[in-house]
TORDOBA-88452 format. One line per field, with one value per residue (C-alpha): x, y, z; residue in three letters. Coordinates in steps of 0.5 Angstrom, whole numbers, plus 500, padded with zeros to 3 digits. Layout:
BEGIN
x <- [X, ...]
y <- [Y, ...]
z <- [Z, ...]
r <- [Ala, ...]
//
This chain:
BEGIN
x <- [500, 502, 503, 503, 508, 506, 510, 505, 506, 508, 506, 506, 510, 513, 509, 507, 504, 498, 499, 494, 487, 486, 478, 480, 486, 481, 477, 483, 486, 480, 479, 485, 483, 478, 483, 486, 493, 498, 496, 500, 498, 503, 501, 499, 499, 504, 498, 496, 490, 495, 499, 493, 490, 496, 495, 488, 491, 497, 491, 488, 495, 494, 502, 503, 509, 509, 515, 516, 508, 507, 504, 504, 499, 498, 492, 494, 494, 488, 486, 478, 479, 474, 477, 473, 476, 484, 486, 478, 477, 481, 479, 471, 472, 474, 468, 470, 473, 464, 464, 470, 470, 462, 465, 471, 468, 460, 460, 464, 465, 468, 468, 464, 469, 472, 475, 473, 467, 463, 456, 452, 454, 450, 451, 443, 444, 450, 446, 440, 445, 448, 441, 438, 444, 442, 446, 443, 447, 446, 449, 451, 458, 460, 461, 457, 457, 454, 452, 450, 446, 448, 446, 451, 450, 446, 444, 439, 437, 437, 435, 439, 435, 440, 445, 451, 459, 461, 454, 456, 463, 461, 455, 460, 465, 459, 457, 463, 463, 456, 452, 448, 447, 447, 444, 445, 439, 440, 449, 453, 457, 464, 471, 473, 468, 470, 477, 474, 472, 476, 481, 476, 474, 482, 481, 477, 470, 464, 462, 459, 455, 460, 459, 452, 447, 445, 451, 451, 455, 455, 458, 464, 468, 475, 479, 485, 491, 496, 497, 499, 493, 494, 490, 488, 490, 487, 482, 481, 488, 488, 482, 486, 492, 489, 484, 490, 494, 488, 488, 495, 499, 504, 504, 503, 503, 498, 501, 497, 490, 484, 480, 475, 474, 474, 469, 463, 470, 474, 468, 467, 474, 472, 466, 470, 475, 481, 485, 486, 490, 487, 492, 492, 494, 495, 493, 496, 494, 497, 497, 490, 486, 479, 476, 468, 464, 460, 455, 458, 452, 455, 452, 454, 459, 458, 456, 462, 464, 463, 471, 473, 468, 473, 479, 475, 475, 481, 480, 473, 476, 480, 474, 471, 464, 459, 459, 456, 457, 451, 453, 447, 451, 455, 452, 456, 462, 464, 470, 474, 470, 471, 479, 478, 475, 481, 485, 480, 477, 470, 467, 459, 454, 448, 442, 445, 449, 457, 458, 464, 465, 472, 477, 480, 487, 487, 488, 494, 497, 493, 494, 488, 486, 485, 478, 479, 483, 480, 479, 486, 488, 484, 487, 494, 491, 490, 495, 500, 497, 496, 502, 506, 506, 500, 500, 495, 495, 492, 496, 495, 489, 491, 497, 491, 489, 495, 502, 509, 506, 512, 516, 510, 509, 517, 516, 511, 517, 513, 517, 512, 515, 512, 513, 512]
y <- [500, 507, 513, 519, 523, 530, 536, 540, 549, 549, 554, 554, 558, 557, 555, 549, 547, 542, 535, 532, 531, 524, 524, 525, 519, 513, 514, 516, 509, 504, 509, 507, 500, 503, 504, 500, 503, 504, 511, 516, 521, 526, 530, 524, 523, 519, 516, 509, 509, 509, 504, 499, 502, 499, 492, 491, 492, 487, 481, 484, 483, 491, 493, 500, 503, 510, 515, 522, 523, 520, 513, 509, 503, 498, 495, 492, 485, 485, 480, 478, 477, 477, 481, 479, 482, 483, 490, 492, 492, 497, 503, 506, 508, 501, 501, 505, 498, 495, 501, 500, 492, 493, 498, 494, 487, 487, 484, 484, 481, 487, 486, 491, 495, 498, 506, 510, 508, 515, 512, 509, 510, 505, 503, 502, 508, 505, 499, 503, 506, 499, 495, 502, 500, 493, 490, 485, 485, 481, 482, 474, 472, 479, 482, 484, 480, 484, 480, 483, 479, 477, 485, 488, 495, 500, 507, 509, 516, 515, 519, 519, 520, 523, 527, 522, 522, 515, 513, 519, 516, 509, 511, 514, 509, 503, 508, 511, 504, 502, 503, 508, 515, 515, 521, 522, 527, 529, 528, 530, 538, 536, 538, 531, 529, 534, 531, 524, 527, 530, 524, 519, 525, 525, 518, 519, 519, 524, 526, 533, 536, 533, 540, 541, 537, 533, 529, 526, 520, 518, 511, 509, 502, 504, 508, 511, 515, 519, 524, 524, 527, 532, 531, 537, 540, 537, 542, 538, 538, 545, 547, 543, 547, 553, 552, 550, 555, 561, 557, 556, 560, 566, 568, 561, 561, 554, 554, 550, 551, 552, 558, 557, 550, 552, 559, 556, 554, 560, 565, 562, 562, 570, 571, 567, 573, 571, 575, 571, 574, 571, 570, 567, 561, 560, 563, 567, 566, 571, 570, 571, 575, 577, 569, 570, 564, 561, 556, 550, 547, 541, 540, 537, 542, 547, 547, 547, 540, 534, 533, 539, 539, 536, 540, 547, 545, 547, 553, 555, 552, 559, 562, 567, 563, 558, 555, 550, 544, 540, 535, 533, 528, 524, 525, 520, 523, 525, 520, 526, 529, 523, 524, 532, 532, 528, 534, 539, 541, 544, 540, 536, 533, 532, 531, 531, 538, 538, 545, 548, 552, 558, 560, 554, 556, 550, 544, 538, 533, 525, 518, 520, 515, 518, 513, 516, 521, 527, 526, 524, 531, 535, 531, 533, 541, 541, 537, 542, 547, 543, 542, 536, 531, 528, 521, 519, 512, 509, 515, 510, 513, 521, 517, 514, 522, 526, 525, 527, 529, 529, 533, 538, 540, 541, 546, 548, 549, 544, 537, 531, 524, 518, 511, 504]
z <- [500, 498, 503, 502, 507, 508, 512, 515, 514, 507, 503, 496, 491, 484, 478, 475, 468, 468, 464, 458, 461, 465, 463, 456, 456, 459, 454, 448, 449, 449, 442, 439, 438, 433, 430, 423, 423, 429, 434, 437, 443, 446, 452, 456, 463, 467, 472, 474, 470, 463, 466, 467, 461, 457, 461, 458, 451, 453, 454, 447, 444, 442, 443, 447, 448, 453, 454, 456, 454, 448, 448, 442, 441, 435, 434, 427, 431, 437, 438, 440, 448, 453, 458, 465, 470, 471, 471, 468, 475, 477, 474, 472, 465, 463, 461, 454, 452, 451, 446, 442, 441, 440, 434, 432, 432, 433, 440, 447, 454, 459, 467, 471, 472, 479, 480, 485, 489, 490, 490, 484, 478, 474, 466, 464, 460, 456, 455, 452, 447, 445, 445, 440, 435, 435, 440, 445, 452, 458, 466, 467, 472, 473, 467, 462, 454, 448, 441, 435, 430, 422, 420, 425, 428, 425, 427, 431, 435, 442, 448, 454, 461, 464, 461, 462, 460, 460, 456, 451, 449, 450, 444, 440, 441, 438, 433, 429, 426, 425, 419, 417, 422, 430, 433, 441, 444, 451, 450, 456, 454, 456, 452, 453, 448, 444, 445, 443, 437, 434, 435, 432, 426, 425, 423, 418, 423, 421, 428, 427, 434, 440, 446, 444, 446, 440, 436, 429, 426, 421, 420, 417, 415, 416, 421, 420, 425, 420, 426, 432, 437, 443, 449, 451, 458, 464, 467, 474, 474, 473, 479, 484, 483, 483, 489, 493, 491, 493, 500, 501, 497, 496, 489, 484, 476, 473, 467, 460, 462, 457, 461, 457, 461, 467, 467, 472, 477, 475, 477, 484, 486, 484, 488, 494, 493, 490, 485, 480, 473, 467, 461, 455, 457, 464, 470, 477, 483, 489, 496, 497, 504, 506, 503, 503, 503, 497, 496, 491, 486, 482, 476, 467, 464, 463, 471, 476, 476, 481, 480, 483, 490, 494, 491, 492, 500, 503, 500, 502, 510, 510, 508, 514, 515, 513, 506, 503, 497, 494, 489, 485, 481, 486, 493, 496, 494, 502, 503, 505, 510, 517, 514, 515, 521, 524, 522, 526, 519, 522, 516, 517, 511, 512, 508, 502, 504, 506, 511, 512, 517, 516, 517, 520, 524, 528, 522, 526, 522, 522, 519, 514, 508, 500, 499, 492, 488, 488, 496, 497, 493, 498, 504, 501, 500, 508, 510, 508, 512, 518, 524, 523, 519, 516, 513, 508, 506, 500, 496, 490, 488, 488, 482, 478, 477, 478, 474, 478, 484, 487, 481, 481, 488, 488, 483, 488, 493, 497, 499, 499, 500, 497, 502, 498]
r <- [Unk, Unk, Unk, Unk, Unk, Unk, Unk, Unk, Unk, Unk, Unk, Unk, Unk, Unk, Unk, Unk, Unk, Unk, Unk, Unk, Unk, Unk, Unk, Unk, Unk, Unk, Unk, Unk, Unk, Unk, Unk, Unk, Unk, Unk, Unk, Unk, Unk, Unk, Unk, Unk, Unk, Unk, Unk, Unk, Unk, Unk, Unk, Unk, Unk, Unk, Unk, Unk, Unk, Unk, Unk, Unk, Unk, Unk, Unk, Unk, Unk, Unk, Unk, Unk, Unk, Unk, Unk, Unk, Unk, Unk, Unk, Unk, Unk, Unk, Unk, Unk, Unk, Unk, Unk, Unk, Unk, Unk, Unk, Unk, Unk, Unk, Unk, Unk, Unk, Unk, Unk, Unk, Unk, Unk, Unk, Unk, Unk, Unk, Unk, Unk, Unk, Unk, Unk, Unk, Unk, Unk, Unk, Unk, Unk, Unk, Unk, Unk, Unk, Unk, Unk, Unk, Unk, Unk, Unk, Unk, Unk, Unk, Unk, Unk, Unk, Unk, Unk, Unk, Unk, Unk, Unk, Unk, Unk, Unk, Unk, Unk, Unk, Unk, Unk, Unk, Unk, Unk, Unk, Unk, Unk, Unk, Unk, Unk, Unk, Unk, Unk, Unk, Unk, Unk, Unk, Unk, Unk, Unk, Unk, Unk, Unk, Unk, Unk, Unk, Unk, Unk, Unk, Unk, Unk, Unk, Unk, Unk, Unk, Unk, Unk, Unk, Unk, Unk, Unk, Unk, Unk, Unk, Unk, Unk, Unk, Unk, Unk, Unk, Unk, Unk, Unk, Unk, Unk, Unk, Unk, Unk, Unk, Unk, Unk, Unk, Unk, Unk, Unk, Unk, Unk, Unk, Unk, Unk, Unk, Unk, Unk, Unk, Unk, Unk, Unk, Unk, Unk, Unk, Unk, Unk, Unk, Unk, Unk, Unk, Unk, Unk, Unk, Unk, Unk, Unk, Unk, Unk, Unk, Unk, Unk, Unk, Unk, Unk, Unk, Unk, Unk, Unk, Unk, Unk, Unk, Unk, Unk, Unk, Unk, Unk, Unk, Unk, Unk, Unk, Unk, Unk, Unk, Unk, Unk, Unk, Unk, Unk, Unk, Unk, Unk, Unk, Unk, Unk, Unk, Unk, Unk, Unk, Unk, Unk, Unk, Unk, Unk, Unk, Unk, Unk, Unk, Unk, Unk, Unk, Unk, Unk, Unk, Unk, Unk, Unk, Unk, Unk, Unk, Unk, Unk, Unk, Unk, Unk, Unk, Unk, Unk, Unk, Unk, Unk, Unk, Unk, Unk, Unk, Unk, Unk, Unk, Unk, Unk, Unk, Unk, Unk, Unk, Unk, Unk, Unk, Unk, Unk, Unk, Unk, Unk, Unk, Unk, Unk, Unk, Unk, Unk, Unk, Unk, Unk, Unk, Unk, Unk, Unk, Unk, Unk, Unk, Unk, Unk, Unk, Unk, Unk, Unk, Unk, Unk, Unk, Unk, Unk, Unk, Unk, Unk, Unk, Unk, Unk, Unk, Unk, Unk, Unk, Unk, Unk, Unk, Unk, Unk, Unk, Unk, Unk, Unk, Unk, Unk, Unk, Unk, Unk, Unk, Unk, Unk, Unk, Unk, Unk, Unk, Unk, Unk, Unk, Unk, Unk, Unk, Unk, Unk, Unk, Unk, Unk, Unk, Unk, Unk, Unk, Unk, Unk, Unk, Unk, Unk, Unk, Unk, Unk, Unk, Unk, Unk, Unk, Unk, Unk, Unk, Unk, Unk, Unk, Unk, Unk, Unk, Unk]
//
């Protein structure tokens, strides 16, 4: 087990520059195997969830190779394999691979896939998707086997109940290789999509609507990759960067950023009273005084996003009053509140509804445990604030979302020390 050693009263300082978006990657690499020709991606992030996304390949005889943030992946010689279980259960968006083999080879057999454990997160929409393209799917031995007939996928329109990423991607996945034209209604906004997208349009897909809320495809027979593709820069990344710096900085510069993908967050940590520099591509955030408390509602981008509730706390516990976080996605996305309140956070949830009470001058270091990624980032914000030293086990899960933290947070002045 992993543990995540944190030397509390550490201010940062410095700048640092945000990586590929891990949101885009997990769904990227299960794209790729669309793909009749080898695939090049640069500007990848060095996380756990790339290393056990190219494991998943190996056991499709799909080759990969990943250095200094660029991976390459082969699909010439895939195999058609089930993949049950093994580094499937390990990560959420495991589940792109229904879609992608549905797409390559008209059927598939995938484990339910595991990542973070934030509440239901329920695959009926997927399945509605795939059974609209003609494919019949069946829950049996923990996995999930979808088939299709002589006829193969056609295009469908659909009508997604509830606005869902992974259900969008995993659709455009299937449909990019379906015959006829899929249109999604009601898809998920966000720029991974859009990321995804361009990819598969770069390949010789015609996609045309991803960002709104209806998408076209218009099936094709072949795909091929003559380019590599740039992942767009991680805008949860680049939120928890700035969050901690507003609460525990004294002048940071983030660097690569798309503001346009962080305007609902970027206008929250205004109304909070940060005095935010925004550039063209990078934002610098000085030492902040005089925080105001806000209330946070999480909801589909264009909203704040569920991802960065958790980063946002260490800075809304500098705050001078009661501010409140409602997450209309993930409710039980609470991990970090019994692990804050061990530091002295006043932090409480109760119907649905996460209090947080500021400024809180009193934080100490304790043996805290990261039940997920971003929850394990937002202990790592309040344990460089706290006295002592914090302990956070379980620190795998803040590397399955966060590349060279260690590398980042030194640039950041800040000394972090990683215990295997």
């Amino acid at each position: 087990m992993t543990k995540l050693l944190v030397k509390g009263k550490q201010r940062l300082s410095g700048e640092v520059t945000i990586g590929g978006a891990k949101n885009s990657t997990v769904a990227l690499i299960p794209a790729a195997i669309l793909a009749d020709t080898k695939v090049k991606f640069d500007s990848v992030p060095d996380i756990l969830d790339v290393r056990n996304l190219m494991l998943i390949l190996e056991e499709m005889n799909v080759s990969s190779h990943f250095d200094n943030g660029v991976l390459e992946v082969d699909p010439t010689q895939i195999a058609k394999t089930p993949l049950p279980g093994g580094a499937i259960q390990s990560l959420r968006a495991s589940y792109y691979f229904m879609g992608a083999l549905l797409g390559k080879f008209g059927e598939a057999v995938v484990g339910f896939p595991g990542g973070d454990n934030i509440g239901p997160r329920p695959i009926d929409q997927h399945i509605k998707g795939f059974e609209a393209l003609g494919a019949h799917v069946e829950e049996k031995d923990n996995a999930v086997y979808i088939t299709t007939g002589p006829d193969g996928l056609r295009g469908a329109t659909i009508f997604f109940d509830l606005v869902s990423v992974g259900a969008t991607i995993n659709v455009m996945l299937a449909a990019v290789r379906a015959k006829g034209t899929t249109i999604i209604e009601n898809a998920a906004k966000e720029p991974e999509i859009v990321d995804l997208a361009t990819f598969l349009n770069n390949m010789g897909a015609h996609i045309r609507g991803a960002g709104t809320g209806i998408i076209r495809i218009e099936g094709v027979s072949t795909l091929k990759s003559h380019n590599t593709h740039t992942i767009i820069p991680d805008r949860i990344e680049a939120g928890t960067y700035l969050s901690l710096a507003a609460a525990n900085g004294e002048g940071v510069l983030v660097k690569n950023v798309i503001t346009e993908h962080l305007e609902p967050f970027i206008a929250k940590l205004i109304e909070i009273g940060v005095d935010l520099d925004i550039r063209e591509d990078s934002i610098y955030v000085p030492k902040s005084h005089n925080l105001k408390p806000v209330t946070v509602t999480t909801s589909p981008f264009p909203g704040f996003a569920t991802d960065l509730q958790q980063p946002i706390t260490p800075l809304l516990l500098q705050a001078q009053g009661n501010s409140m976080i409602i997450d209309t996605l993930y409710p039980e996305r609470i991990k970090h509140i019994p692990e804050m309140q061990k530091m002295g956070a006043q932090i409480t949830t109760q119907d649905g509804i996460i209090k947080i009470t500021g400024p809180t001058t009193d934080l100490t270091g304790a043996v805290v445990e990261a039940g997920e990624i971003r929850a394990g980032v937002s202990l790592l914000g309040l344990a460089l604030m706290a006295d002592g030293m914090t302990v956070i086990e379980q620190a795998d899960n803040i590397l399955r979302g966060y590349e060279r933290l260690i590398e980042k947070f030194a640039g950041l002045s800040v000394t972090l020390e990683i215990e295997d």
